[in-house]
Residue, then its C-alpha position, 0 to 999 in steps of 0.5 A: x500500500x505504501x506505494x498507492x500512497x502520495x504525499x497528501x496522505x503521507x502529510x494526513x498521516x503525519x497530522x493524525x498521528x500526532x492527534x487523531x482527533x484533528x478535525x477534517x478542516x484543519x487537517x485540509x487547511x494545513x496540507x491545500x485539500x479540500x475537507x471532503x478530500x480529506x475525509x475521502x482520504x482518511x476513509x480508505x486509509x482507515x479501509x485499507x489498515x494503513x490506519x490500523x485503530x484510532x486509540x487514546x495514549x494515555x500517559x502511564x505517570x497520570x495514572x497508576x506510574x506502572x513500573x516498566x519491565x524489558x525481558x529478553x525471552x530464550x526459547x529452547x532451541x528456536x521452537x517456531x511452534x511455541x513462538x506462535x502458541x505464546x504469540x497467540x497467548x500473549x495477544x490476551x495479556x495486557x501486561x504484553x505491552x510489546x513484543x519483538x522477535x529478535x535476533x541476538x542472544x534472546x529470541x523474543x523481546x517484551x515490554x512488560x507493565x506491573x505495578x511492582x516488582x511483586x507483580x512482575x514476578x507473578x506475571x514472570x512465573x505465570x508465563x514460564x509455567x505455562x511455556x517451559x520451553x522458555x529457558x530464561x527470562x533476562x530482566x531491565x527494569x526501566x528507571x526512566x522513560x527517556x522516550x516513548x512514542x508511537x509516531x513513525x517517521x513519514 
């Protein structure tokens, strides 16, 4: 799709990514479409994935200040089958912030939340019992979220 994609859409995007509230007729004003363009656009966007949710990030430190995990996870013997089967099982857990299948000394790396360490252990033991195929779980726990964004560079 990225190719079907010209440089209003890519200007659109950029816009809604920062704030996807923002309204069709400032998005227009701002880029030299009309509103109804605009909206057209962002329609078949929505249509095609290439917007995949209009979601609201909340901000973790006006909440409940979630203590940040990032686990490197090492499956025995590169085991595909229970990479999948733990996919599929942690798309359920909200605690899964993120997960990334990487290469280096682990297999998969995970941004985990929980209130506190005590939490974290529990989610810990929850997932090792259910996947024994994980043979370790290599902690960081965050200190300070230097960074944290979602917008990609277009």
């Amino acid at each position: 799709m990225s190719d079907n994609l010209d440089q209003f859409d890519r200007k659109i995007l950029a816009i809604v990514q920062r704030n996807c509230l923002t309204r069709s007729e400032v998005i227009a004003e701002e880029i030299g479409l009309s509103p109804s363009a605009v909206q057209r656009r962002l329609k078949r966007l929505r249509q095609s994935r290439v917007i995949s949710a209009d979601v609201a990030v909340v901000d973790n430190r006006k909440l409940d200040n979630l203590m940040t995990f990032i686990v490197g996870l090492e499956i025995e013997r590169e085991n595909y089958p229970v990479m999948d089967r733990f996919m599929r099982w942690a798309q359920g857990q909200d605690a899964f912030q993120q997960i990334f299948y990487v290469t280096g000394a682990v297999d998969l790396v995970a941004v985990i939340l929980a209130r506190d360490v005590t939490e974290f252990d529990a989610i810990a033991e929850a997932t090792m019992s259910q996947f024994p195929e994980i043979k370790r779980m290599n902690t960081n726990v965050v200190l300070n979220v230097l960074k944290s964004g979602l917008n990609l560079p277009i």
